[in-house]
C-alpha positions in Angstrom: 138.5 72.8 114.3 136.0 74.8 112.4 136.2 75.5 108.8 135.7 78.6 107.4 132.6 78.7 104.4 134.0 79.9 100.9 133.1 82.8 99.6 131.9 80.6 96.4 130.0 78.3 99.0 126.4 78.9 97.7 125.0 79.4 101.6 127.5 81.6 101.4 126.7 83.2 98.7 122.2 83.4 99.5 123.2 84.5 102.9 125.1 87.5 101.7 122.2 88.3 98.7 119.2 88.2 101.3 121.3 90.9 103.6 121.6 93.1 100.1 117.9 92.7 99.4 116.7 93.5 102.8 119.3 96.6 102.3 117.7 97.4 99.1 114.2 96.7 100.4 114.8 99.1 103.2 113.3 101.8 101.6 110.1 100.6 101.0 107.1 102.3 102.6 105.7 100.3 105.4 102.3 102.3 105.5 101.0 102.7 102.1 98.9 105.7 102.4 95.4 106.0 100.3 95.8 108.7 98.1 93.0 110.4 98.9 94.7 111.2 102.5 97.9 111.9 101.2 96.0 114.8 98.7 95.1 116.2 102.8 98.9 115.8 104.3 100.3 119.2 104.2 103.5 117.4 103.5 102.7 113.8 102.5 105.0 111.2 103.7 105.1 107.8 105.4 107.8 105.8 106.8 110.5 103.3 104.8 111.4 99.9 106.2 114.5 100.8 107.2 112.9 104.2 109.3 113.5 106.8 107.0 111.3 109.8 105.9 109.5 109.0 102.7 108.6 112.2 100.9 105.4 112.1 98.5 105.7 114.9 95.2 102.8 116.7 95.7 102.7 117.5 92.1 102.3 114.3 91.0 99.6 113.4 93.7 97.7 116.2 92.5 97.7 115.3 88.6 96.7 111.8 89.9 94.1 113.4 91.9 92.7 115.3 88.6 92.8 112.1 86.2 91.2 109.4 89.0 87.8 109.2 90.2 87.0 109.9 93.7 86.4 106.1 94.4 89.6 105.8 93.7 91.3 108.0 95.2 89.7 106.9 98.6 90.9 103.0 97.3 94.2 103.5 95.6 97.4 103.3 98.4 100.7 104.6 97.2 103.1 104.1 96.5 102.1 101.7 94.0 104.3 98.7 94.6 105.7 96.4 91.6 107.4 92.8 92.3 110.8 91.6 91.1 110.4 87.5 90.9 114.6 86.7 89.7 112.3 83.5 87.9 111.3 86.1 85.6 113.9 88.5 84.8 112.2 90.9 81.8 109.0 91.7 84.0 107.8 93.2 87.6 104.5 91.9 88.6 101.4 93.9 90.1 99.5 92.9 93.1 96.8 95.3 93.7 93.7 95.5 91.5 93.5 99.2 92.6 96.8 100.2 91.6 96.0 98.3 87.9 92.9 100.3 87.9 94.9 103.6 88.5 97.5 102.9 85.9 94.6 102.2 83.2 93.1 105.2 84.1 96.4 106.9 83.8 96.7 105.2 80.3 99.8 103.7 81.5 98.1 100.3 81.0 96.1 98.8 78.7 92.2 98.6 80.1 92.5 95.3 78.4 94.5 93.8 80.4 93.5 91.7 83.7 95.0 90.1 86.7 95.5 86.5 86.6 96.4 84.7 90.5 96.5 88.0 91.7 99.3 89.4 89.5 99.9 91.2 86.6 103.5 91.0 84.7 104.1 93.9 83.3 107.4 94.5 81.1 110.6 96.3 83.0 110.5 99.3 80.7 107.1 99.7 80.6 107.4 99.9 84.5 111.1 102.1 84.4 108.5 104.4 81.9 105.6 104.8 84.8 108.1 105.2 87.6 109.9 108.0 85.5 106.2 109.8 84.7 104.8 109.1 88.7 108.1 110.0 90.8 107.7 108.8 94.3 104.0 107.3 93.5 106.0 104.1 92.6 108.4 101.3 94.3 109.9 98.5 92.8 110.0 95.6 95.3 113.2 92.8 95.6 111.9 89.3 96.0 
């Protein structure tokens, strides 16, 4: 006879919390476009996870585009993507030393500060503040 798992078992329980985070994650881009071919898109889009439409605001590409170098624009892929780690519950971490040099360019982050490992934590609200001022320019991903 087999036994049924509890809803309290804990496999239970990760099983059901990976399917919600793959759910959630399902709007992620797939093909993080480089700005500076976005800027060319009549409509600039790309594709989520889950096969949706992403839509780019072209208003916000184009005050990116009048703040950030061309060097950067040709380097920097969007959306920007920030990294939930549940072992750190008060910060999202950074991954790509372009998008850190965008967002100090920006002034949305200090030039002072630096990758360390190949991450940046940088503070929820802080992060909540750039998504609010860079609409579809930013994703936050689940871990």
């Amino acid at each position: 006879m087999r036994v049924q798992p509890s809803a309290g078992d804990e496999s239970t329980i990760l099983r059901w919390m990976r399917l919600e985070i793959g759910r959630i994650n399902d709007g992620i881009v797939t093909e993080r476009k480089r700005l500076s071919l976005l800027l060319r898109e009549e409509h600039p889009s790309s594709v989520t996870r889950g096969g949706a439409e992403y839509n780019f605001d072209r208003d916000v590409l184009l005050r990116m585009e009048q703040t950030l170098p061309g060097e950067l624009q040709r380097e920097l892929r969007l959306p920007i993507l920030f990294y939930f780690d549940s072992t750190v519950p008060d910060s999202f971490f950074l991954a790509d030393e372009a998008a850190l040099q965008a967002l100090q360019r920006l002034e949305e982050i200090s030039p002072l500060r630096r990758m360390h490992g190949g991450r940046l934590w940088i503070a929820k609200p802080i992060v909540h503040a750039i998504m609010n001022r860079y609409p579809t320019a930013v994703q936050i991903v689940m871990g």
